[in-house]
mmCIF file of the N, C-alpha and C atoms, coordinates in Angstrom:
data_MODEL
# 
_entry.id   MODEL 
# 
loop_
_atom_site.group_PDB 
_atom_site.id 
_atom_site.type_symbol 
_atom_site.label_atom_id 
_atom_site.label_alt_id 
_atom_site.label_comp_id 
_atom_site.label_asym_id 
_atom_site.label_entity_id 
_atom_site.label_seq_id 
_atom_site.pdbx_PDB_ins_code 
_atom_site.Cartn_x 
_atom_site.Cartn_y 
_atom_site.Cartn_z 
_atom_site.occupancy 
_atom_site.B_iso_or_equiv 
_atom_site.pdbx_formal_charge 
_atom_site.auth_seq_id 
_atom_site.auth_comp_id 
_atom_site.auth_asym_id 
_atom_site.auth_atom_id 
_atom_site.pdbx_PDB_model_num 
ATOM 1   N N  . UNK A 1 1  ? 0.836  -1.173 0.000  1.00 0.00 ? 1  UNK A N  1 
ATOM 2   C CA . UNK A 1 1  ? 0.000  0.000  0.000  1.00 0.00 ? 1  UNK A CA 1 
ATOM 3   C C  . UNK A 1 1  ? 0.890  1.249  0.000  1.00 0.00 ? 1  UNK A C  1 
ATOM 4   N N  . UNK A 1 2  ? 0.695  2.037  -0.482 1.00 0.00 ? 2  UNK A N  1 
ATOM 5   C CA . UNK A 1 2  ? 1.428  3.986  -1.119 1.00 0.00 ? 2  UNK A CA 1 
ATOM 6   C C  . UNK A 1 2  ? 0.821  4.394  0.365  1.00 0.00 ? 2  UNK A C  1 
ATOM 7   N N  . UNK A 1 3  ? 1.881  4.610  0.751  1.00 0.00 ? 3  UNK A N  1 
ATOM 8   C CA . UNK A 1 3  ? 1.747  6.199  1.928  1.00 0.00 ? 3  UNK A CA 1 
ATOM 9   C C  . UNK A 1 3  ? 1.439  7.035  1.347  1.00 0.00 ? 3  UNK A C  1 
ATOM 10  N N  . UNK A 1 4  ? -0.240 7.727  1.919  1.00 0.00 ? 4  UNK A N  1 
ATOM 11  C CA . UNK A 1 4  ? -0.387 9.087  1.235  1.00 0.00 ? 4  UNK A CA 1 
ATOM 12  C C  . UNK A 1 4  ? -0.908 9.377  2.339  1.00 0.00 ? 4  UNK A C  1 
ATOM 13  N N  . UNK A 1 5  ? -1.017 11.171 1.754  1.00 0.00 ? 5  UNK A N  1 
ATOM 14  C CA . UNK A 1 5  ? -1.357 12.353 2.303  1.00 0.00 ? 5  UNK A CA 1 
ATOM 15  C C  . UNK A 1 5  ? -2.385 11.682 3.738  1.00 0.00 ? 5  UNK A C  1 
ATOM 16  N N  . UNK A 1 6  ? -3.647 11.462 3.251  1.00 0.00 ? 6  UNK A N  1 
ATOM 17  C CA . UNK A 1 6  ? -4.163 11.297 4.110  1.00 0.00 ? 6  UNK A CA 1 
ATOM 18  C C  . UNK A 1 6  ? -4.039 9.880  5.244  1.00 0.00 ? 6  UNK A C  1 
ATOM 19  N N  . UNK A 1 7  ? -3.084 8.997  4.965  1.00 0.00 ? 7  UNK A N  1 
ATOM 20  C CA . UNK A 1 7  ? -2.469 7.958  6.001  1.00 0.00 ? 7  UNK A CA 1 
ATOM 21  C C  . UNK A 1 7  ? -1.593 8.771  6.723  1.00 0.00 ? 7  UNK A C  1 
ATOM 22  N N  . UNK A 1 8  ? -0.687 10.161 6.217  1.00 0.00 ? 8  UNK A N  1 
ATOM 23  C CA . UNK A 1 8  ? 0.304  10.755 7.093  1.00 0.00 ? 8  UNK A CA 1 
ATOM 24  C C  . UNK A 1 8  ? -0.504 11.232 7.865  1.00 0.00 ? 8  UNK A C  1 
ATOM 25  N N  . UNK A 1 9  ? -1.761 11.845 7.741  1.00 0.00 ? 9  UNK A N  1 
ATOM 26  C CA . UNK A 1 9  ? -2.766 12.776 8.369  1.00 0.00 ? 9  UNK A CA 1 
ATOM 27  C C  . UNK A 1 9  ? -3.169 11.888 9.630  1.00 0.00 ? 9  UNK A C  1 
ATOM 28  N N  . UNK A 1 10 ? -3.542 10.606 9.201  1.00 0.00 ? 10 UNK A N  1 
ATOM 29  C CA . UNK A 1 10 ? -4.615 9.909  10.106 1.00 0.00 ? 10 UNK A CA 1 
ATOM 30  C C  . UNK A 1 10 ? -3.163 9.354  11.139 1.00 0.00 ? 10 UNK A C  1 
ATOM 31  N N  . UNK A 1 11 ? -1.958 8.967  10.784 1.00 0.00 ? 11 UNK A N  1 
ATOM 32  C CA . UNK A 1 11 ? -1.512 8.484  11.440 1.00 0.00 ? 11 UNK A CA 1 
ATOM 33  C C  . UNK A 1 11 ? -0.501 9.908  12.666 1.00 0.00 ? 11 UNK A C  1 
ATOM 34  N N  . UNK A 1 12 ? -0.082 10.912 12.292 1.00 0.00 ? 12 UNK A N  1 
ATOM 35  C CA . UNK A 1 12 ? 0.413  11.717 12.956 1.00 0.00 ? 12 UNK A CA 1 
ATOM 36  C C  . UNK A 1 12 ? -1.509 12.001 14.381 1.00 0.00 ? 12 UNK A C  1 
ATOM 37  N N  . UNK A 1 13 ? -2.381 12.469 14.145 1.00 0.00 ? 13 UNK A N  1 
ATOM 38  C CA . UNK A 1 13 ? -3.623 12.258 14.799 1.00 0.00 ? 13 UNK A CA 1 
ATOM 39  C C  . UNK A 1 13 ? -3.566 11.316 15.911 1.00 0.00 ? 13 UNK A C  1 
ATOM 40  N N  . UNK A 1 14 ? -3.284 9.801  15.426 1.00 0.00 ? 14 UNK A N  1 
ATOM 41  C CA . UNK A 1 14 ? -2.836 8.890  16.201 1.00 0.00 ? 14 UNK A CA 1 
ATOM 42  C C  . UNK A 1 14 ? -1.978 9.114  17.053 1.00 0.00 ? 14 UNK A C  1 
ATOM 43  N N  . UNK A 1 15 ? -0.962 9.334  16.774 1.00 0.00 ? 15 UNK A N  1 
ATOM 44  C CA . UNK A 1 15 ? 0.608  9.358  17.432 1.00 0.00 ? 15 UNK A CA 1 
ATOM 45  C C  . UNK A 1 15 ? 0.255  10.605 18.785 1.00 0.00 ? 15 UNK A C  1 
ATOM 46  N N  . UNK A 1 16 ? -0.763 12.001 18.166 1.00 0.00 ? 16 UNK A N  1 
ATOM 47  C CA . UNK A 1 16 ? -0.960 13.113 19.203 1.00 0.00 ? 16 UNK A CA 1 
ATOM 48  C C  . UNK A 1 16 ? -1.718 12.335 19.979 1.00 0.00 ? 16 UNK A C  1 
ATOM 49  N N  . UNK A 1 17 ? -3.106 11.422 19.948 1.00 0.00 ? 17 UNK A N  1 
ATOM 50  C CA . UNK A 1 17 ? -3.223 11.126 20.623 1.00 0.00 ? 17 UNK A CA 1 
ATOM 51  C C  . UNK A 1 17 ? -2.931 9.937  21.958 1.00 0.00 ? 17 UNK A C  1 
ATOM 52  N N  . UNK A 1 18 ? -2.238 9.519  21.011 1.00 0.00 ? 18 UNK A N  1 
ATOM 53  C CA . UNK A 1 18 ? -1.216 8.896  22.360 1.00 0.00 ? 18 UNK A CA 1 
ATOM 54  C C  . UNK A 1 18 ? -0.488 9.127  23.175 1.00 0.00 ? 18 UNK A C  1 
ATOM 55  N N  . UNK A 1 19 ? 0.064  10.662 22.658 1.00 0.00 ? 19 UNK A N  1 
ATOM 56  C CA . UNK A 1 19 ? 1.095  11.489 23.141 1.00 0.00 ? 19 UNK A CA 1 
ATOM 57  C C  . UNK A 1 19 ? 0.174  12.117 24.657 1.00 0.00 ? 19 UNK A C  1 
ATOM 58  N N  . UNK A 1 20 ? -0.775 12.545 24.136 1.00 0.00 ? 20 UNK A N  1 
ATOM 59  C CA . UNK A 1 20 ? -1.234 13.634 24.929 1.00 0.00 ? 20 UNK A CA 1 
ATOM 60  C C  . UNK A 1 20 ? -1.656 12.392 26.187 1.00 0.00 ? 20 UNK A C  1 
ATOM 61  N N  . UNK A 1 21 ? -2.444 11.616 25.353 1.00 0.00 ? 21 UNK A N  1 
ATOM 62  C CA . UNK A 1 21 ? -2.954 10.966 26.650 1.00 0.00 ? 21 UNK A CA 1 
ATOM 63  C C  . UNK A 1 21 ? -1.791 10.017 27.873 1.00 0.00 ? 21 UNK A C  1 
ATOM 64  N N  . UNK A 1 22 ? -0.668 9.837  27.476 1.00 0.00 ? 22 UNK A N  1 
ATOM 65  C CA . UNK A 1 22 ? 0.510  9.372  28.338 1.00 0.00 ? 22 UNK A CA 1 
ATOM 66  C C  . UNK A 1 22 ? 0.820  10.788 28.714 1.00 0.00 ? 22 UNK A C  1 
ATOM 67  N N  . UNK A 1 23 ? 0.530  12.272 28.493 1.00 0.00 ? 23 UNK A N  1 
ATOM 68  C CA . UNK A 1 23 ? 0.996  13.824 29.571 1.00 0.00 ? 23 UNK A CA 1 
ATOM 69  C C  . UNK A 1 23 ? 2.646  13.776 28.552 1.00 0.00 ? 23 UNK A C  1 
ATOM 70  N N  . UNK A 1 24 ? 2.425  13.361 27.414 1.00 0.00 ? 24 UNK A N  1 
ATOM 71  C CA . UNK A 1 24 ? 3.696  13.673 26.656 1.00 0.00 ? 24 UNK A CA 1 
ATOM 72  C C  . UNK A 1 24 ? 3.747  14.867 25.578 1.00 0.00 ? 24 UNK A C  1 
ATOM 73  N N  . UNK A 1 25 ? 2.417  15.386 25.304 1.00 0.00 ? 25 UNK A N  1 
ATOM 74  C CA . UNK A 1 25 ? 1.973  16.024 24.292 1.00 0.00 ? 25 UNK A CA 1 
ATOM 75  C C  . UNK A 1 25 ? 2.531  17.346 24.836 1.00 0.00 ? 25 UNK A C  1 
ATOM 76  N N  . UNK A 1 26 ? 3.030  18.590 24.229 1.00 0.00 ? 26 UNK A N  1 
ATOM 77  C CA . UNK A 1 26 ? 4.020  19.384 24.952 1.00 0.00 ? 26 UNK A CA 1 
ATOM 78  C C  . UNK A 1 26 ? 3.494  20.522 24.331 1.00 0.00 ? 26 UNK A C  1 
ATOM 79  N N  . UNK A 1 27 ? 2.734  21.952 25.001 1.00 0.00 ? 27 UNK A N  1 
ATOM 80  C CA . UNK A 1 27 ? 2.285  22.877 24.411 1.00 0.00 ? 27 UNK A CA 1 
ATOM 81  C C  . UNK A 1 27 ? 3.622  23.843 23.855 1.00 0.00 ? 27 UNK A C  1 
ATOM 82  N N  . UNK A 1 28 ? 3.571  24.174 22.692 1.00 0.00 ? 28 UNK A N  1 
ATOM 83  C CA . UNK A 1 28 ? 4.447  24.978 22.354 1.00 0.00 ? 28 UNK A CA 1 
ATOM 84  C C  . UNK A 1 28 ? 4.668  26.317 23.914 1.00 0.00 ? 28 UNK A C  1 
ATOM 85  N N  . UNK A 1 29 ? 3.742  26.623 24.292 1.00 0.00 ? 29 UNK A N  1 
ATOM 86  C CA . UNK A 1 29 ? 3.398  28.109 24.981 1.00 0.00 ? 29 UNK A CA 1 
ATOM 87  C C  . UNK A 1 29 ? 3.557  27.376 26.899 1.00 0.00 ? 29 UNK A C  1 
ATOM 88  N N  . UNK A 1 30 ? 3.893  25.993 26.893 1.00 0.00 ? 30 UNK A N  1 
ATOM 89  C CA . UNK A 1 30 ? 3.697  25.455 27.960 1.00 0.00 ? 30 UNK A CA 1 
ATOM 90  C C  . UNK A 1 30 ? 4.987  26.123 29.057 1.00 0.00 ? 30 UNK A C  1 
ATOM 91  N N  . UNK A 1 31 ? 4.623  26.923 30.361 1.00 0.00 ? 31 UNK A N  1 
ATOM 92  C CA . UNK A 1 31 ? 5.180  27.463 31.145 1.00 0.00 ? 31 UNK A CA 1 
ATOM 93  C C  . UNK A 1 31 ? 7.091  26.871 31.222 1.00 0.00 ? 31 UNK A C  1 
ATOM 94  N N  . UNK A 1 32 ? 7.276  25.497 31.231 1.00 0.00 ? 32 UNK A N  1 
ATOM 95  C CA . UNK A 1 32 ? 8.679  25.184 31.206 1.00 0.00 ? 32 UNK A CA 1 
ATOM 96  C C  . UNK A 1 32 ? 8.512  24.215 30.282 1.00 0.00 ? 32 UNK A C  1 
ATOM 97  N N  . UNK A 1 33 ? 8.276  24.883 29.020 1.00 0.00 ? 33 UNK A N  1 
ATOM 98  C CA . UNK A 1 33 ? 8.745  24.201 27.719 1.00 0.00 ? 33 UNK A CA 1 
ATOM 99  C C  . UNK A 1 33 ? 10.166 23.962 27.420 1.00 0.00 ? 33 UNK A C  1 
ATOM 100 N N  . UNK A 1 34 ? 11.055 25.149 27.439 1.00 0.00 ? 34 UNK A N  1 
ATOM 101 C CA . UNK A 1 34 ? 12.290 24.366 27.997 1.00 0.00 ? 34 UNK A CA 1 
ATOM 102 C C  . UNK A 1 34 ? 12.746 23.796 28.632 1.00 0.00 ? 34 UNK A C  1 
ATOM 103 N N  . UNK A 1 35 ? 12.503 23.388 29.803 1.00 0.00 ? 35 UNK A N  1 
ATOM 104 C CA . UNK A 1 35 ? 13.136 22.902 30.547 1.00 0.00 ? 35 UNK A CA 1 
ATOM 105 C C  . UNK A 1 35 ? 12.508 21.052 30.345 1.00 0.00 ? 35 UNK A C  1 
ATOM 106 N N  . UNK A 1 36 ? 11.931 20.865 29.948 1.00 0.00 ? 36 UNK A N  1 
ATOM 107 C CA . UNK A 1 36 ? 10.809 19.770 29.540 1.00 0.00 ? 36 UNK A CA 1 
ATOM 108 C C  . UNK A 1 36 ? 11.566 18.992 28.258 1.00 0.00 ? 36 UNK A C  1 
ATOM 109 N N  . UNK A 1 37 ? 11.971 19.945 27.325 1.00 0.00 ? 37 UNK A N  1 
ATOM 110 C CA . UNK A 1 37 ? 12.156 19.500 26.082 1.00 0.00 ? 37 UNK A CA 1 
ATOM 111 C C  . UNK A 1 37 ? 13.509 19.800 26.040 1.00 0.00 ? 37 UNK A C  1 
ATOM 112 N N  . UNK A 1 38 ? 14.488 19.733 27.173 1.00 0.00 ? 38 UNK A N  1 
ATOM 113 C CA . UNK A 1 38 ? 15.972 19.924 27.173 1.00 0.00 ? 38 UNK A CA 1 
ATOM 114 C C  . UNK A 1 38 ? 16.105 18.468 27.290 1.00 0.00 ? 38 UNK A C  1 
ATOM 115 N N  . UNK A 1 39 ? 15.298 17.940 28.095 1.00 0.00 ? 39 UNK A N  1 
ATOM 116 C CA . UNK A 1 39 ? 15.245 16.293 28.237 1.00 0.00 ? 39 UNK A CA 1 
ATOM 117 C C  . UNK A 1 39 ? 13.866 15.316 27.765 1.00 0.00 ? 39 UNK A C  1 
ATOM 118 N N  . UNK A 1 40 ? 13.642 15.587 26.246 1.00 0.00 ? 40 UNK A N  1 
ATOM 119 C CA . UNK A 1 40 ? 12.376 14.823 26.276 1.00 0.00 ? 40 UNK A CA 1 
ATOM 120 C C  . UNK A 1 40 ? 11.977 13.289 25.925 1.00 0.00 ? 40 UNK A C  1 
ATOM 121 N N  . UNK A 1 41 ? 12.816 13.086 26.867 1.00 0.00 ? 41 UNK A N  1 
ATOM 122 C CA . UNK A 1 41 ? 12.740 11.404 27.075 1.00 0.00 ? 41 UNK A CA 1 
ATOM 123 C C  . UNK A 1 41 ? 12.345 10.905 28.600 1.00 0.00 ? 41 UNK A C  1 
ATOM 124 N N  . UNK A 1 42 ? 11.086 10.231 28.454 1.00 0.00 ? 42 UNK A N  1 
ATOM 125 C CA . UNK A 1 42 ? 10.692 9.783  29.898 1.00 0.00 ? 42 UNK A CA 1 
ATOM 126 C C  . UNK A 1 42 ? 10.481 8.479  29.919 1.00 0.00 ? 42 UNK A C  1 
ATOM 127 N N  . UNK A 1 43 ? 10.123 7.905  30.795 1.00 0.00 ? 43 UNK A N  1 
ATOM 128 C CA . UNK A 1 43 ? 10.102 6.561  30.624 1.00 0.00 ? 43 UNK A CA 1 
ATOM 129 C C  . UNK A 1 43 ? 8.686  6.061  29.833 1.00 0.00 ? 43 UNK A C  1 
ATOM 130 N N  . UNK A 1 44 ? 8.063  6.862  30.099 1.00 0.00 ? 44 UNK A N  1 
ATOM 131 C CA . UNK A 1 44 ? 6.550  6.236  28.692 1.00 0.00 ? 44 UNK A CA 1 
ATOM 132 C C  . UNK A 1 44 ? 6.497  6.936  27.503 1.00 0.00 ? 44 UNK A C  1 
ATOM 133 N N  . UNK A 1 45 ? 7.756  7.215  26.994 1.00 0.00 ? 45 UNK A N  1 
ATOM 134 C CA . UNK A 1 45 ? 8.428  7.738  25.980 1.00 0.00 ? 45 UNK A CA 1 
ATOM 135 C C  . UNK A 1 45 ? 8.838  9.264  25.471 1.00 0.00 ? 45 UNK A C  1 
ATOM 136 N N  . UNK A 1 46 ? 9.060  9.437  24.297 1.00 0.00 ? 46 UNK A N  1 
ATOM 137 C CA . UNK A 1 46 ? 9.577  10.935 24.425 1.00 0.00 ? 46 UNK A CA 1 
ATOM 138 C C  . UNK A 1 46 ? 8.249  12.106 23.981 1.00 0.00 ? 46 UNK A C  1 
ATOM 139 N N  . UNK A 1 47 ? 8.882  13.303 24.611 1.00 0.00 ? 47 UNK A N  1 
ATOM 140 C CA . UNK A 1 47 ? 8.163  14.219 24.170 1.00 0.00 ? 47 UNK A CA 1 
ATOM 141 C C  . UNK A 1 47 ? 7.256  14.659 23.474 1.00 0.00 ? 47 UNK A C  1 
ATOM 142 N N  . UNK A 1 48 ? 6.623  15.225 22.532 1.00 0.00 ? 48 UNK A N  1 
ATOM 143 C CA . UNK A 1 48 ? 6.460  15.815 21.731 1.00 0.00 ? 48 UNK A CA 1 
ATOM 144 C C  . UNK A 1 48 ? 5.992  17.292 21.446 1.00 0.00 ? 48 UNK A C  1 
ATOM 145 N N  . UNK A 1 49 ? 5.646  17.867 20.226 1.00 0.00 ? 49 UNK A N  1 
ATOM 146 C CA . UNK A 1 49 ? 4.832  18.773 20.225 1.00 0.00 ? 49 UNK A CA 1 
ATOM 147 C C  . UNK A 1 49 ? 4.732  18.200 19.338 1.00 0.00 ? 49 UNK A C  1 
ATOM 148 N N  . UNK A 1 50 ? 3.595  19.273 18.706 1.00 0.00 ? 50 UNK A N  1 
ATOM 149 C CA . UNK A 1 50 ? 1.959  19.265 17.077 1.00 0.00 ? 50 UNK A CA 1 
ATOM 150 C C  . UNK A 1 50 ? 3.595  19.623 16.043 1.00 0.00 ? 50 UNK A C  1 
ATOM 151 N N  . UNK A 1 51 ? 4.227  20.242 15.834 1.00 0.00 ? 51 UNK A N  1 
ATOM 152 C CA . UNK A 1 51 ? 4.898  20.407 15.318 1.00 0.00 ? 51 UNK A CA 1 
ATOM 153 C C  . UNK A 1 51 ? 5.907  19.465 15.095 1.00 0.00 ? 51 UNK A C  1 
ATOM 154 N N  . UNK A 1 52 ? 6.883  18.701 15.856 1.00 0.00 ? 52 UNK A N  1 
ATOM 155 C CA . UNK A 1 52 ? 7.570  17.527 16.203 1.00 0.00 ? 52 UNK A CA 1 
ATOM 156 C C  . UNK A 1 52 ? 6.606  16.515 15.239 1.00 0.00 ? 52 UNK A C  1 
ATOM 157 N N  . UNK A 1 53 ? 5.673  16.319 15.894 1.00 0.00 ? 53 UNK A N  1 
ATOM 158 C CA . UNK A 1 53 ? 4.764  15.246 15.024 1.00 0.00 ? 53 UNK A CA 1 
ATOM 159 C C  . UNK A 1 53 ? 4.710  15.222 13.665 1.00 0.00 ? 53 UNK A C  1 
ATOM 160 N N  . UNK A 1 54 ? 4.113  16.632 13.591 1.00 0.00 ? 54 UNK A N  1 
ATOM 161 C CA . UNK A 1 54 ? 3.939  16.983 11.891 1.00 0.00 ? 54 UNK A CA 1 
ATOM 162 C C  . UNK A 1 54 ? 5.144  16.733 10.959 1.00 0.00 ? 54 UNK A C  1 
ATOM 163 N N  . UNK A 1 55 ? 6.562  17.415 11.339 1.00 0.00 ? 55 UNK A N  1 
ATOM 164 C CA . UNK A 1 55 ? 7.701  16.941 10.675 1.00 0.00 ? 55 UNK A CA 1 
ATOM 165 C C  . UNK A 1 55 ? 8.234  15.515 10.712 1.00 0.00 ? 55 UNK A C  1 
ATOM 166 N N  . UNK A 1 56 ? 7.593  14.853 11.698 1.00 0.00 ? 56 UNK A N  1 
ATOM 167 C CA . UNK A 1 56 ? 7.883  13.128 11.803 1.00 0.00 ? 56 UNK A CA 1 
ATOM 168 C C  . UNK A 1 56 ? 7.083  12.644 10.386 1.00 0.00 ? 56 UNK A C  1 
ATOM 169 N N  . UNK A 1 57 ? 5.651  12.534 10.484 1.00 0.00 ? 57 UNK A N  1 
ATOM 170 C CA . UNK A 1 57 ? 4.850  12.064 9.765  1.00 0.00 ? 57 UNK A CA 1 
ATOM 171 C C  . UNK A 1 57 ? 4.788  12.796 8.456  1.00 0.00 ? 57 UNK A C  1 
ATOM 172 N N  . UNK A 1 58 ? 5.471  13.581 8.010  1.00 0.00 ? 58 UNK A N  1 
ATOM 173 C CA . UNK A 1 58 ? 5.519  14.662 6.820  1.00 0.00 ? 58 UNK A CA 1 
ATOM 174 C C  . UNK A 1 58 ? 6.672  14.259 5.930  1.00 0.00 ? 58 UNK A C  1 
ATOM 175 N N  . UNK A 1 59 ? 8.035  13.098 6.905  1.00 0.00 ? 59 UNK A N  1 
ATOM 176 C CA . UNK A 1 59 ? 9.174  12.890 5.998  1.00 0.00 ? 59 UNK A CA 1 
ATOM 177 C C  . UNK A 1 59 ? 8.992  11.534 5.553  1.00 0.00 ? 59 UNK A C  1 
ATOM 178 N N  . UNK A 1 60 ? 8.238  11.611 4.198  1.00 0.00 ? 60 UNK A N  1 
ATOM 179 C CA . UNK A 1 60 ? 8.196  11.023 2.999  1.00 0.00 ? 60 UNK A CA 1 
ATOM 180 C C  . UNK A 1 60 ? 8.728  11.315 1.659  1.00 0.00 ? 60 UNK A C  1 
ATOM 181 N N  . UNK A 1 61 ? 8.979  10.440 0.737  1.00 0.00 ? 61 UNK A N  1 
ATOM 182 C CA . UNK A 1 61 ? 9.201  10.326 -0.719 1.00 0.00 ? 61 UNK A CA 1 
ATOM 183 C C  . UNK A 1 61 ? 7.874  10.733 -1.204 1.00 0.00 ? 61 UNK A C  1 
ATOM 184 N N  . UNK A 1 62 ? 7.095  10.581 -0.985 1.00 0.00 ? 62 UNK A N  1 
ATOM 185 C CA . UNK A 1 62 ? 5.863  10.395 -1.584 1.00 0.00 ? 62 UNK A CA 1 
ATOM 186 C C  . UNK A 1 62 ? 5.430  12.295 -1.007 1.00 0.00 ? 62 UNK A C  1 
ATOM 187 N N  . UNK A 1 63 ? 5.805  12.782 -0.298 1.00 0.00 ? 63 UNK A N  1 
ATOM 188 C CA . UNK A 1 63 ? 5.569  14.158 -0.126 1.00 0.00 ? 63 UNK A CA 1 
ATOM 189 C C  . UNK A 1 63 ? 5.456  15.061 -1.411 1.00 0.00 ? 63 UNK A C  1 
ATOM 190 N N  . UNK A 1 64 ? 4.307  15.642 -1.647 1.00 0.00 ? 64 UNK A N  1 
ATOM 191 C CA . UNK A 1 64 ? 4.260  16.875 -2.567 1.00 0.00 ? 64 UNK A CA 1 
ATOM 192 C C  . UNK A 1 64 ? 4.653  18.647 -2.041 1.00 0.00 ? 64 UNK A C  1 
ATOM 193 N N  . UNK A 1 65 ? 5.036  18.170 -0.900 1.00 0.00 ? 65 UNK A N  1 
ATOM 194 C CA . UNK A 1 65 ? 5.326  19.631 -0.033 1.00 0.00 ? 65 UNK A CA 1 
ATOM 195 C C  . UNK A 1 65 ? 4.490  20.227 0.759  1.00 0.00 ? 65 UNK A C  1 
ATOM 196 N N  . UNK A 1 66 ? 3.080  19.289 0.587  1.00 0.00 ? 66 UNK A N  1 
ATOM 197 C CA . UNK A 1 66 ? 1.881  19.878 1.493  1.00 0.00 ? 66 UNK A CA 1 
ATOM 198 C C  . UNK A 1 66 ? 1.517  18.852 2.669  1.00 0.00 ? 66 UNK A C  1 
ATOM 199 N N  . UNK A 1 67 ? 2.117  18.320 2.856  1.00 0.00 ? 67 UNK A N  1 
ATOM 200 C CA . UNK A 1 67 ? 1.634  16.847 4.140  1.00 0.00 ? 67 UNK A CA 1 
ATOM 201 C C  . UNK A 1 67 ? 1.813  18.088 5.165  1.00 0.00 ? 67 UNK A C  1 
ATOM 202 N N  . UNK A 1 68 ? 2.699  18.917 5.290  1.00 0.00 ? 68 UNK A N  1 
ATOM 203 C CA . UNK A 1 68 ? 3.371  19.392 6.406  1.00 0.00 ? 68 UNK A CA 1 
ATOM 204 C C  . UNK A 1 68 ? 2.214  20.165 7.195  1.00 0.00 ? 68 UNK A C  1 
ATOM 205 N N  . UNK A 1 69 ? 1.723  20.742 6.344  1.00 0.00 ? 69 UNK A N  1 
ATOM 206 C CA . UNK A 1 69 ? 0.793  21.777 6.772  1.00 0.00 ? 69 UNK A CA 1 
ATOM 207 C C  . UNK A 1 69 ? -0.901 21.070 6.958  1.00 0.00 ? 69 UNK A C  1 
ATOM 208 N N  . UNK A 1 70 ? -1.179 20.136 6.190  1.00 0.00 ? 70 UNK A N  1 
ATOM 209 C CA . UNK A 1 70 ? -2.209 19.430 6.074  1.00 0.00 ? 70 UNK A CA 1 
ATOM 210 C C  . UNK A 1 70 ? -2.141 18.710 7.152  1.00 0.00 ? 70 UNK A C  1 
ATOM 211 N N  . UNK A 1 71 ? -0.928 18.377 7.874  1.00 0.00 ? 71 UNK A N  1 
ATOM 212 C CA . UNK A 1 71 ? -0.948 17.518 8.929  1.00 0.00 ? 71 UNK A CA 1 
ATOM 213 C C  . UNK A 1 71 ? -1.308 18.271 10.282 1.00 0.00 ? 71 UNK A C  1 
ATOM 214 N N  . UNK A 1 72 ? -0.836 19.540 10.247 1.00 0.00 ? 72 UNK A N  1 
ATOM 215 C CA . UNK A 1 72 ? -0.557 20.693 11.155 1.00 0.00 ? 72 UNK A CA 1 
ATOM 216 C C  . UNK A 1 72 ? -1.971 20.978 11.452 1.00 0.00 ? 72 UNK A C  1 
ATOM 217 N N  . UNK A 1 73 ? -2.729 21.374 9.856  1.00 0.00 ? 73 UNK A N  1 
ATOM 218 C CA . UNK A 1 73 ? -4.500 22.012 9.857  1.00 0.00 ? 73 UNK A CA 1 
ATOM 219 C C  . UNK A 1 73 ? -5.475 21.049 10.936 1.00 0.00 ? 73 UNK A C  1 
ATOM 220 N N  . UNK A 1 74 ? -5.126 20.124 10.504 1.00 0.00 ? 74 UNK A N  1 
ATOM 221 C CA . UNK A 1 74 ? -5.944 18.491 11.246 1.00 0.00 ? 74 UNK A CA 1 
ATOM 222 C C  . UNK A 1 74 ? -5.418 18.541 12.635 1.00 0.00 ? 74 UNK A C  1 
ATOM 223 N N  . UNK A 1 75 ? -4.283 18.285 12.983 1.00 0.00 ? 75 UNK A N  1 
ATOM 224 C CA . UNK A 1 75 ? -3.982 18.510 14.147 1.00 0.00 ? 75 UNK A CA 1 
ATOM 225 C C  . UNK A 1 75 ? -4.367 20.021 15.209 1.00 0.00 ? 75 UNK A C  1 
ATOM 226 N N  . UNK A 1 76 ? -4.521 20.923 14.366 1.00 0.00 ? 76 UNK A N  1 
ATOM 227 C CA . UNK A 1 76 ? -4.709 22.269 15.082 1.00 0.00 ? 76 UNK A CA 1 
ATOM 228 C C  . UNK A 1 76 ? -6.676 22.167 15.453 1.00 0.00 ? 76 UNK A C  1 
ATOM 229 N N  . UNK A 1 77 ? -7.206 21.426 14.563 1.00 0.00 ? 77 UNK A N  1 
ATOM 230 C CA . UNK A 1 77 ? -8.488 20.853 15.164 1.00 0.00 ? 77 UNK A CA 1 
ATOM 231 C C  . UNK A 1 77 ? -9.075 20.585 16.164 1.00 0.00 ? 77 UNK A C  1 
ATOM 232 N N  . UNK A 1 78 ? -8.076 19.801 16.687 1.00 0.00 ? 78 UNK A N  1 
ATOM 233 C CA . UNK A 1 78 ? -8.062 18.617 18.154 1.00 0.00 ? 78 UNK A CA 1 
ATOM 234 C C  . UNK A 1 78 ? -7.402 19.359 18.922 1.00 0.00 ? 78 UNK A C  1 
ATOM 235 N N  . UNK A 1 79 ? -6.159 20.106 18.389 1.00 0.00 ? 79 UNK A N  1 
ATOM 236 C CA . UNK A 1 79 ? -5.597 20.429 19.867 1.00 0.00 ? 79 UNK A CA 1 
ATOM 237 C C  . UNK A 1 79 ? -4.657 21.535 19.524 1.00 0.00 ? 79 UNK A C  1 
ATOM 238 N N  . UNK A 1 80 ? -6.055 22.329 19.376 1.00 0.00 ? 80 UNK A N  1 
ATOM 239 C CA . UNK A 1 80 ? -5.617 24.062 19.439 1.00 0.00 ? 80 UNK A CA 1 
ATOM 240 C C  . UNK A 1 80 ? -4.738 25.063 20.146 1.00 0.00 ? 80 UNK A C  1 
ATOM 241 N N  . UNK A 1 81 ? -5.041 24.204 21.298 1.00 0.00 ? 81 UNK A N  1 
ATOM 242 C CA . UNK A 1 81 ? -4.250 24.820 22.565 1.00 0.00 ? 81 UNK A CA 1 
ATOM 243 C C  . UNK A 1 81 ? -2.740 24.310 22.035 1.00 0.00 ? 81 UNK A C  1 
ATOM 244 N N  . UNK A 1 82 ? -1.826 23.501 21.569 1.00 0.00 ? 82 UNK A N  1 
ATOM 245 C CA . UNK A 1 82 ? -1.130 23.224 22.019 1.00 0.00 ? 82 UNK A CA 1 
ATOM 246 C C  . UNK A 1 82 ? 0.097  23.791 20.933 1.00 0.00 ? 82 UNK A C  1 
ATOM 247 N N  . UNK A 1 83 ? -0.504 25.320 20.062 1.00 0.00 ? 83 UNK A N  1 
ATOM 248 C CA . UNK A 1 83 ? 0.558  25.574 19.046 1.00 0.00 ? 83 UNK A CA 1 
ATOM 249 C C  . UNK A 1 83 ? 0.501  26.766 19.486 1.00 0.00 ? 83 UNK A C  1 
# 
């Protein structure tokens, strides 16, 4: 099966929500965002932000240059707060 656009979409979605719900999901604007993401490795895994995600699930061959942002739009849906 072709990785496309909308499998990067559905699967970065996935990944936030796993993130968030293990307290890994990381607001860009979050009070000690640095200090958080100087070390973002915990033991129920690493970090993230909406952004982090988006460039994970965005590095494809199969990219036309728009996953990035299409991934970002979808994600800014669910979890507005966290860009």
């Amino acid at each position: 099966m072709e990785y496309t656009k909308e499998i990067a979409i559905q699967n970065a979605i996935d990944e936030a929500n796993e993130k968030y719900n293990k307290g890994l999901l990381i607001s860009c604007n979050y009070e000690n965002y640095d200090e958080l993401m100087s070390q973002p490795c915990t033991e129920d895994g690493d970090r993230e932000t909406v952004y982090s995600i988006a460039s994970l699930y965005s590095d494809d061959v199969n990219n036309d240059g728009t996953w990035e942002n299409a991934i970002l739009d979808n994600l800014k849906e669910v979890y507005g707060s966290f860009f």
